[in-house]
N, C-alpha and C positions, 0 to 999 in steps of 0.2 A: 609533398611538403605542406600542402595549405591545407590536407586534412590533419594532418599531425598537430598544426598551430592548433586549427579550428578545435580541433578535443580538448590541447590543453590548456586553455585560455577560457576562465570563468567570465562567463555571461549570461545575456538573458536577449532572447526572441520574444517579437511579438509576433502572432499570427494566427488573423483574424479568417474567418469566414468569411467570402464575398459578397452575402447580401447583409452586414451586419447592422442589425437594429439598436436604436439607444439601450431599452430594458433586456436586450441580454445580458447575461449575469457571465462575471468573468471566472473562469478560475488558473489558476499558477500551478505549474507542477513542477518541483526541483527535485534533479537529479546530482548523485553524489559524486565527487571524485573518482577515479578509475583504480579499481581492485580485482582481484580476482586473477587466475587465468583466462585466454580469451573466451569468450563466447558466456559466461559469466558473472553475473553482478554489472553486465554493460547497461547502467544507470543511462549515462549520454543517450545512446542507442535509441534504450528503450523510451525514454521522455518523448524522443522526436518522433519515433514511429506512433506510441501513444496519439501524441499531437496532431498527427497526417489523419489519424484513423478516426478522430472526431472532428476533421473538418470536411472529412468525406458525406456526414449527415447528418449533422449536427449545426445549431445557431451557434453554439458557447464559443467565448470571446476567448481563446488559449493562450495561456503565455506558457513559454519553459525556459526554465536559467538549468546551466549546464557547470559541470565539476563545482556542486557546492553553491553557499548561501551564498546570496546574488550581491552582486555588487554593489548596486543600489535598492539595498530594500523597501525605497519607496513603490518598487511594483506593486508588494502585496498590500499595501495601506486600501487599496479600493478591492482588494479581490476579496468575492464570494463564497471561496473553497481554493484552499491549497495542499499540496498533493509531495511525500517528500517518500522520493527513490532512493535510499541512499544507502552507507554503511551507518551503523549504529557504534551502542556500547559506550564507552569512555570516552570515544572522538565523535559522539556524536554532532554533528552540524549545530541542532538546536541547542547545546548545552555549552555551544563555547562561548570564549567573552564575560567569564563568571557569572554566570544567569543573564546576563541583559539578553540574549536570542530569549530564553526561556520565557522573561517577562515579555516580549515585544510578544512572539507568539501566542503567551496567554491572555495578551491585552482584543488579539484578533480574535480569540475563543470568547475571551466576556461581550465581544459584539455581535457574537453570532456566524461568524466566520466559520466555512464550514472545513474540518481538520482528515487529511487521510496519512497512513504510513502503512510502507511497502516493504516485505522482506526484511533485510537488518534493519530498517528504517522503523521497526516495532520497538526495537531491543533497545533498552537503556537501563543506567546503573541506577537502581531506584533510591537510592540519596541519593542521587543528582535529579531524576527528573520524576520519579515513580507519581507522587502524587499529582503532578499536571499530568502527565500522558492520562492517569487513570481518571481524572477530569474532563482531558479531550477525548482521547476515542476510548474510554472503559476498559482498559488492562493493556499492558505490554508482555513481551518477552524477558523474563530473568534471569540474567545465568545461576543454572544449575537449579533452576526450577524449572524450567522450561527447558525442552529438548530440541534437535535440530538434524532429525535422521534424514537422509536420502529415501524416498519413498513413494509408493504407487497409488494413493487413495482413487477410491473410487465416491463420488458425488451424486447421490442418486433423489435423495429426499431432498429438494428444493421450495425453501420457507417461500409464501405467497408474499411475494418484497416487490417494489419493482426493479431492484437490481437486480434480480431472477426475470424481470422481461425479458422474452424470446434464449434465455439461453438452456440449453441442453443437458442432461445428464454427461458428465465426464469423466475420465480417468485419464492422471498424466504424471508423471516423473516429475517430482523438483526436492529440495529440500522444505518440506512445509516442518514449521513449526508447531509444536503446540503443547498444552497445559502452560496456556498463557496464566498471568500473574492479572488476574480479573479484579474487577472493582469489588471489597467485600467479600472477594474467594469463593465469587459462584463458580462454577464449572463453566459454565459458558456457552454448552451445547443446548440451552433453551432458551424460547424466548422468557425477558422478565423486565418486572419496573424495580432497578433500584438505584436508592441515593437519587431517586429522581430522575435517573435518567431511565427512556425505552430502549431492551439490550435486546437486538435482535440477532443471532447467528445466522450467517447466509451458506457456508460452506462448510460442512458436517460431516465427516466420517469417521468409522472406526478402526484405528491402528490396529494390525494382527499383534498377536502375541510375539511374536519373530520382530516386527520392528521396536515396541516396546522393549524388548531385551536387548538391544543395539546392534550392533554399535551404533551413535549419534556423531555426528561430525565433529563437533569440539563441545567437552570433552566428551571422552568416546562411550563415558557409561559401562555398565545401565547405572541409571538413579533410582532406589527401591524405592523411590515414591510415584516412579513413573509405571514402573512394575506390578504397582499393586493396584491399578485401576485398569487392568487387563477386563476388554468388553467396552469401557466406557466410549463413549462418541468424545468426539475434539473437533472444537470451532477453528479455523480457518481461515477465513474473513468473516467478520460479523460488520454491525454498525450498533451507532446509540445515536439518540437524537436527547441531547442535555435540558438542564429543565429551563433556559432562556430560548431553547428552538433551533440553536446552532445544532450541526450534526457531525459526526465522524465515524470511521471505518478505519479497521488494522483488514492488513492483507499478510498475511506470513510465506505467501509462494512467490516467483521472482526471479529465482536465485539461475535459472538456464534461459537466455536468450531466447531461444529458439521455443520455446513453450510461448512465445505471443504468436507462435501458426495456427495454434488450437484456435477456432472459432469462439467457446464457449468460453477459454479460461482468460482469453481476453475480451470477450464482450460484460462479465461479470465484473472486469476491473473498469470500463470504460462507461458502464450504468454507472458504476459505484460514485464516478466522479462526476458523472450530471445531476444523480443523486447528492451528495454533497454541498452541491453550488444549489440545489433546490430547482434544479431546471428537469421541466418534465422528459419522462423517460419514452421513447415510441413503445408502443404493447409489445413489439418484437424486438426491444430493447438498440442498441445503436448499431448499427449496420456497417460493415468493415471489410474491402479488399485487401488481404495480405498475401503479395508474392516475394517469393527470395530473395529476390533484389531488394526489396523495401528490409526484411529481416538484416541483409548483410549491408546497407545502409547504417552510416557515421559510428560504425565499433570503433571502440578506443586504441589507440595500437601499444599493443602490450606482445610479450613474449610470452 
């Protein structure tokens, strides 16, 4: 019963590091409502375990608010980088409240605030948010420009970032996203300077022909516009760092719980957010024990 409260009652934790210094830099990571079947889109889950796995070796000051935007958003008024897990689209978190989330978030951006989004947490209806997201982290996902097949990339060419500190070549199942809706309609798969911002792709591969031709998960496709850049590379998670010095990152994978066992595909998302807050990365990027217990730790209870 008191895990059941515990999932569905929006809040927010703090929790620090035991030797914590004044100048660490704090950063928030909110996770979304509970959706999906089990063991999927476990936003909850994933924030907390995230959380454990950077104060295993890491200074950064963590908070996490849990089912959706925090109750008291005076958390994020001092944070350095905030971090959102969640479902997107129409219900996005950021876009409710008739813009005031929109403005309060982009008031964090014009100070430098460092901005990340996860999985559906890319996706939004671009009259609602397109021009700020593509302000804060340099493109989102669009329906029906953007696709969303179940699929196996393999990660091999790894840009010299330090969110590439210590992690490995990989390959892993999830639904990755991609032919995001970029700043300007670059492609995505290169590094470049525009609109002022530095767009660096950290996660690169190339769709076979066979996933290009679908089916995608909603809708099922194909899209001949996605069809006809058969060969092309597709970013993944990339970053930009804006022309004020704030920074951001889209992550498009997420979407299977169990994909935080991978070493790699979670130590890439766990640089990405000390990257963000602007806190140095270790050469072997952030170091992380994950056993089973810790994976099937605070899942939402869903049917």
């Amino acid at each position: 019963m008191r895990h059941q409260l515990t999932a569905m009652l929006a809040f927010c934790y703090l929790l620090s590091t035991p030797m914590l210094h004044a100048e660490n830099k704090k950063l928030v990571i909110i996770a979304g409502k509970p959706s999906h079947p089990p063991r999927m889109h476990e936003f909850n889950a994933g924030v907390q375990l995230l959380t454990k796995c950077l104060q295993q070796n890491t200074d950064i000051d963590v908070s996490f608010c849990l089912n959706g935007w925090p109750k008291d958003e005076t958390i994020l008024n001092d944070a350095d980088a905030v971090v959102f897990y969640m479902d997107g689209g129409g219900r996005h978190e950021v876009v409710q409240e008739n813009g005031r989330r929109l403005k309060f978030i982009d008031a964090l951006a014009d100070k430098g605030v460092g901005l990340g989004f996860m999985h559906y947490g890319v996706e939004i209806v671009p009259d609602q948010a397109g021009a700020e997201f593509q302000k804060w982290i340099g493109g989102h996902y669009e329906h029906m420009h953007s696709c969303n097949p179940i699929w196996e990339p393999t990660f091999t060419a790894l840009p010299d970032h330090p969110i590439t500190n210590g992690v490995k070549p990989f390959q892993i199942k999830d639904e990755w996203y991609f032919n995001m809706r970029f700043v300007s309609d670059i492609s995505g798969n290169e590094r470049t300077n525009v609109e002022g911002m530095n767009f660096v792709p950290i996660l690169v591969a190339i769709p076979s022909d066979e996933v290009r031709d679908g089916p995608y998960v909603y809708p099922k496709g194909p899209y001949p516009h996605i069809q006809a850049f058969k060969g092309r590379a597709e970013a993944m998670m990339w970053t930009v760092t804006r022309p004020n010095g704030g920074r951001g990152f889209g992550f498009t994978g997420g979407h299977f719980h169990d994909n935080w066992k991978n070493e790699s595909f979670r130590k890439v998302v766990l640089n990405g957010m000390l990257w963000l807050a602007k806190t140095p990365i270790p050469k072997d990027g952030v170091e992380s024990k994950v056993e089973q217990k810790d994976i099937d730790a605070n899942l939402d209870p869903k049917k």
